[in-house]
C-alpha positions in Angstrom: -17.9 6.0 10.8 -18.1 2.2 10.7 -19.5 0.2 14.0 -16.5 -0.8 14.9 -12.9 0.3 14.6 -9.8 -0.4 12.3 -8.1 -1.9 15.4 -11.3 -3.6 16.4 -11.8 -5.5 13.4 -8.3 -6.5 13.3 -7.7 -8.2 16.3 -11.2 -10.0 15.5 -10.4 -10.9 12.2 -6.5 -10.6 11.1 -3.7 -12.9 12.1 -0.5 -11.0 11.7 2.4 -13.7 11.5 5.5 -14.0 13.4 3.5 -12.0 15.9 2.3 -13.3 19.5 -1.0 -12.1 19.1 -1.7 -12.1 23.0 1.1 -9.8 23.7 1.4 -7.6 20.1 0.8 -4.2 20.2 -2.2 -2.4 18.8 -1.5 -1.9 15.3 -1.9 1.8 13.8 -5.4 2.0 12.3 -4.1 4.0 8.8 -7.0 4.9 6.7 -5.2 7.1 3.7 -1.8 7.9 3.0 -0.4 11.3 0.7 3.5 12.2 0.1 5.4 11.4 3.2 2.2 11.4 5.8 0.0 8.3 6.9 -3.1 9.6 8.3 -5.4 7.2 11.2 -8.2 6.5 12.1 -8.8 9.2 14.4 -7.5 11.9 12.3 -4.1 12.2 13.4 -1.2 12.8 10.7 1.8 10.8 11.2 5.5 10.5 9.3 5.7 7.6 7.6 9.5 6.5 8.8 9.1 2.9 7.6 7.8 3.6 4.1 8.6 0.6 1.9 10.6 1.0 -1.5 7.1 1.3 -3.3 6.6 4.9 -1.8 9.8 6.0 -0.6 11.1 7.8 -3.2 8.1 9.5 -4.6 5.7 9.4 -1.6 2.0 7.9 -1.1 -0.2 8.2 -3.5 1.8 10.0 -6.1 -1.2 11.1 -8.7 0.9 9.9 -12.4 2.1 6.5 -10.8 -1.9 5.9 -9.3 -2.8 6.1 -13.0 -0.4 4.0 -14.3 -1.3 1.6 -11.5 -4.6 1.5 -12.2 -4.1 1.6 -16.0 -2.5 -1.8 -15.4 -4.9 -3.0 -13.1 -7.8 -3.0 -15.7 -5.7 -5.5 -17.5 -4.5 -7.8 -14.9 -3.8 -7.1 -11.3 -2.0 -10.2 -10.2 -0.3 -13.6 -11.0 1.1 -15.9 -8.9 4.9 -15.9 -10.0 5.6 -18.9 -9.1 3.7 -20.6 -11.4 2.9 -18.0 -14.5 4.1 -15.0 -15.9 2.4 -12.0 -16.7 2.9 -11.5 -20.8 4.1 -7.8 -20.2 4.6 -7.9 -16.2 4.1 -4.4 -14.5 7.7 -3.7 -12.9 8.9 -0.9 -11.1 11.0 0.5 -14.5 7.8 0.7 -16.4 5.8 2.2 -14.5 8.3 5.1 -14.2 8.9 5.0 -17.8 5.2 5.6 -17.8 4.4 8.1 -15.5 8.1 10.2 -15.5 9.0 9.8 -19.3 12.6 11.4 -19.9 12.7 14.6 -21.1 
């Protein structure tokens, strides 16, 4: 276990904006994620009702779209779109194509 905690280290180091940081409440200290379940710090295993449209549909940490992730990754990781374009940009419809080819 590290020295300090998740929610240590955040209120030490992280400013969360929009937030009033005197009066926020202590953030969840999520250390892994699989399927449907966000698991903390402490060990406890929690429903992830606010999943973003990343994961909703096929869950945290889904093993085919990791690889595709990561396949993409080794390439290039990130641009900033306001000001370049990737020459094959990794979108949500390619990395399904990738990882749950039709049939």
């Amino acid at each position: 276990m590290k020295a300090s905690s998740l929610v240590e280290r955040d209120r030490a180091h992280l400013w969360h904006p929009y937030t009033q940081m005197a009066t926020a409440p202590l953030p969840l200290p999520i250390v892994r994620a699989e399927g449907v379940y966000l698991f903390t710090e402490d060990g406890r295993r929690l429903l992830d009702g606010t999943s973003s449209w990343w994961v909703n549909i096929h869950g945290h940490s889904h093993p085919r779209l990791n690889r595709a992730l990561a396949e993409q990754a080794q390439k290039l990781e990130h641009v900033m779109f306001a000001v370049a374009r990737m020459r094959r940009p990794l979108t949500w419809r390619s990395v399904c194509s990738k990882s749950f080819p039709r049939a």
